[in-house]
C-alpha positions in Angstrom: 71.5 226.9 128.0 74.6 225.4 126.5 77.8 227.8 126.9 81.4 227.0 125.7 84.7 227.9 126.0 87.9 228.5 123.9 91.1 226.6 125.0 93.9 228.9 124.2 94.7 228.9 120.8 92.0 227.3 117.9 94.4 225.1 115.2 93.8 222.0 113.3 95.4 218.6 114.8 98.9 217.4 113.1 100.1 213.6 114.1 103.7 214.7 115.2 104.7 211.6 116.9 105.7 210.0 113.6 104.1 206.6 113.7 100.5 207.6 114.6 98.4 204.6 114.1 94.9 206.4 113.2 93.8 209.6 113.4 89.8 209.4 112.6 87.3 212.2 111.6 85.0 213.1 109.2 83.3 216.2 107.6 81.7 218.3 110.0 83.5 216.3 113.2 84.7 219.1 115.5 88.1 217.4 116.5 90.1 214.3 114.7 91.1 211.9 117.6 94.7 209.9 117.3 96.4 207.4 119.1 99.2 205.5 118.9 99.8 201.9 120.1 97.4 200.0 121.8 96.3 198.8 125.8 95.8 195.3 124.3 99.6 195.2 123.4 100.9 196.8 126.8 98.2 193.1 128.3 100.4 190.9 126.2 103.6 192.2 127.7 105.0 195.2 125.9 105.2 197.8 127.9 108.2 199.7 126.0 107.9 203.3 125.3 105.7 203.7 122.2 104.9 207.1 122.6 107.2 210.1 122.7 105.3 213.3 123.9 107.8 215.5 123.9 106.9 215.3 120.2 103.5 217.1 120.9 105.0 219.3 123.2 104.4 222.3 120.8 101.1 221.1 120.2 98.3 223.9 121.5 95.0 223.1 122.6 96.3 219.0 123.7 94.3 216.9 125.6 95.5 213.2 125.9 96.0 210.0 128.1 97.6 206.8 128.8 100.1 204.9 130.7 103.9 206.0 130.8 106.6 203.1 129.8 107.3 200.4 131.8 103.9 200.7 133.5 105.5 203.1 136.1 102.9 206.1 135.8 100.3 207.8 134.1 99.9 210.2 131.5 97.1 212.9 131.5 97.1 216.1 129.3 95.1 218.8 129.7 95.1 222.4 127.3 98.6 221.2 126.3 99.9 221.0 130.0 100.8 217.2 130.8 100.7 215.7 134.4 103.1 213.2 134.9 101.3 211.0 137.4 104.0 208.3 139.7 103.9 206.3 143.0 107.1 207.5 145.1 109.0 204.7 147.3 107.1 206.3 150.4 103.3 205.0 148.4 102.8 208.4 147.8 102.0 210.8 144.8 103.6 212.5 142.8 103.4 214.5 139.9 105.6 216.7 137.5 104.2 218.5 134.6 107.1 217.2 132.0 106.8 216.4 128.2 110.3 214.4 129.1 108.4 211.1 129.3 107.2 208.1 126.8 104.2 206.6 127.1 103.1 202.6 126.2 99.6 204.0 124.3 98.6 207.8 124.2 94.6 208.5 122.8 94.9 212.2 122.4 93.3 215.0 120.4 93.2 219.2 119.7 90.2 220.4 121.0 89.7 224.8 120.3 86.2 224.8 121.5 84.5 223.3 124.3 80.4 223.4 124.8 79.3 222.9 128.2 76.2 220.2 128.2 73.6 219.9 130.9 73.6 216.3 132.2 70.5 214.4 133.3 70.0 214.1 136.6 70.0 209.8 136.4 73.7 210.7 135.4 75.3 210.2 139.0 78.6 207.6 137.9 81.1 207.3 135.1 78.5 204.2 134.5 75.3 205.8 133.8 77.6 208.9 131.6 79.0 206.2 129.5 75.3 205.2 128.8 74.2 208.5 128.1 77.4 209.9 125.8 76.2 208.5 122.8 72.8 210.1 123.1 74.2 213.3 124.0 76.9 213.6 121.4 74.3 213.0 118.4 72.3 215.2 119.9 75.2 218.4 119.9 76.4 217.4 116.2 79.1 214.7 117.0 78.9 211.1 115.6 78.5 208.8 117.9 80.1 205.8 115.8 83.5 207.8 115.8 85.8 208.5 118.6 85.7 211.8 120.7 86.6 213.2 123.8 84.9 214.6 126.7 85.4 216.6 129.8 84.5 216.9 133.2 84.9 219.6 135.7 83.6 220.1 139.1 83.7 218.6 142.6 82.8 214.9 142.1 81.4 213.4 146.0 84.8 210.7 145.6 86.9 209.7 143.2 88.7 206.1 142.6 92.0 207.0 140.6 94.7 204.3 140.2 98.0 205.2 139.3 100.6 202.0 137.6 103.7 201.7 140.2 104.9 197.4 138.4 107.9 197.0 140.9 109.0 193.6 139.5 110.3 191.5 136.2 107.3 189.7 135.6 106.5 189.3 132.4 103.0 192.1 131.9 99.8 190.4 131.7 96.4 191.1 132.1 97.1 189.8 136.0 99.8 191.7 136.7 99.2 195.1 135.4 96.1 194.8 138.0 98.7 194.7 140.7 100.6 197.2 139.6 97.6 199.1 140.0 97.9 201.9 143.3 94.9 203.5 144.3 94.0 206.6 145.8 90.4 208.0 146.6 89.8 211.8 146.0 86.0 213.1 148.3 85.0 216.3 147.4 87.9 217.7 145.8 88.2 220.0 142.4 89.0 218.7 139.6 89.1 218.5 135.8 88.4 214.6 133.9 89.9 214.0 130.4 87.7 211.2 128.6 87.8 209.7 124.9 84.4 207.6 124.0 84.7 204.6 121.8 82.5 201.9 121.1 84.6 200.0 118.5 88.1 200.9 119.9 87.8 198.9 123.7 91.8 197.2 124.0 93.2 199.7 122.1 92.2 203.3 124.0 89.6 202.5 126.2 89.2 199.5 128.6 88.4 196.1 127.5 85.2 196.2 129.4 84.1 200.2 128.9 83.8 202.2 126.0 85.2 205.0 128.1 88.6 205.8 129.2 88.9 208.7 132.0 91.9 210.6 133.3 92.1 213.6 135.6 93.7 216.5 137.6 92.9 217.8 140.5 92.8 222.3 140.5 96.1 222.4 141.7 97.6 219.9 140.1 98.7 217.8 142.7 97.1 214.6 141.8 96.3 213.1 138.6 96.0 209.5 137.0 93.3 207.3 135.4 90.0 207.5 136.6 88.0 203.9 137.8 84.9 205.1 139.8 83.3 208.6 140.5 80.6 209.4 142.0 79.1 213.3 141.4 75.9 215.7 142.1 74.6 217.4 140.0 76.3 220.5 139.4 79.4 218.6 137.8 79.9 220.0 134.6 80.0 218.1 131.5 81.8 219.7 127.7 81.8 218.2 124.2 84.2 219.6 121.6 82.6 222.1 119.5 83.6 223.9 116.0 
């Protein structure tokens, strides 16, 4: 039996960052989903700071992601609390939940209403939920040719996060924002997975190669950055944005 949840305050979504590049919805889409600037742009070398979050600071009911400036972090939002997501000089993590940042790309979106979905049991990866998304979002009243976010909550078996630490002058290409790329595994640890689904925006919000882009959290906030692998039982728990 489906169940949801309200985040803590229900309003429409505003683009305050004042050069949003698209917001897209439509009549009877739960949630408009906006983002600024583009991944494909940050491949071709700019990494400057497109995105100014302090200018959705105010925002209730925010959840968004995407690389901070100078591809030296991550971005992840959750209910309007960010997690600021960098690589220290020791290689470890850390994270500070500050709006004080700009980002190269943000994808973000209000969400009021969440519905929690019952997942298949073949879904087991963030492969096999990208195939199924589609299928499920038709299914619960969302169009599946339009953009829209996700969430995941539970104890995934491990997690593959990566977390941009670009520690020279090279000019920022496809090459080297792989190296900048820091990775930490998560096993059988609590947390909560901001994803946006696209099939027509891959380069701009979402990977070149996915349709899906995935950040996360961990419960007590001490980890966070962009999902690459995960690998969950069933029991992980799976919402779509609801009216």
């Amino acid at each position: 039996m489906p169940s949801q949840f309200v985040t803590r305050k229900t309003s429409t979504i505003s683009c305050e960052t004042g050069a949003c590049s698209c917001c897209t919805g439509y009549r009877g889409q739960p949630v408009l989903v906006c983002w600024q600037g583009a991944q494909r742009d940050m491949l071709r070398g700019d990494i400057s700071g497109v995105v100014n979050l302090e200018r959705l600071a105010h925002q209730e009911c925010l959840y968004g992601l995407g690389p901070l400036e100078e591809a030296m972090g991550e971005v992840t939002i959750l209910d309007s609390t960010p997690y600021i997501a960098r690589v220290a000089a020791d290689g470890s993590l850390s994270v500070q939940n500050s709006f004080g940042n700009w980002a190269c790309f943000l994808v973000y979106a209000k969400v009021p209403c969440w519905l929690k979905i019952e997942l298949p049991e073949r879904v087991v990866s963030e492969r096999s939920l990208e195939a199924i998304l589609p299928e499920l979002a038709e299914r619960h009243g969302l169009e599946p040719e339009r953009p829209f976010p996700f969430l995941l909550r539970g104890r995934p078996e491990s997690v593959v996060i990566h977390v941009l630490n670009k520690e020279d002058l090279e000019p920022h290409t496809a090459e080297e924002h792989e190296k900048a790329k820091v990775r930490f595994t998560l096993e059988q640890t609590e947390i909560e997975a901001i994803g946006f689904y696209s099939r027509n925006h891959r380069g701009i919000f979402t990977p070149s190669d996915s349709s899906i882009h995935m950040h996360l959290a961990t419960a007590d906030g001490s980890v966070s950055g962009h999902v690459e692998t995960i690998s969950f039982p069933q029991g992980i728990e799976l919402f779509l944005p609801t009216s």
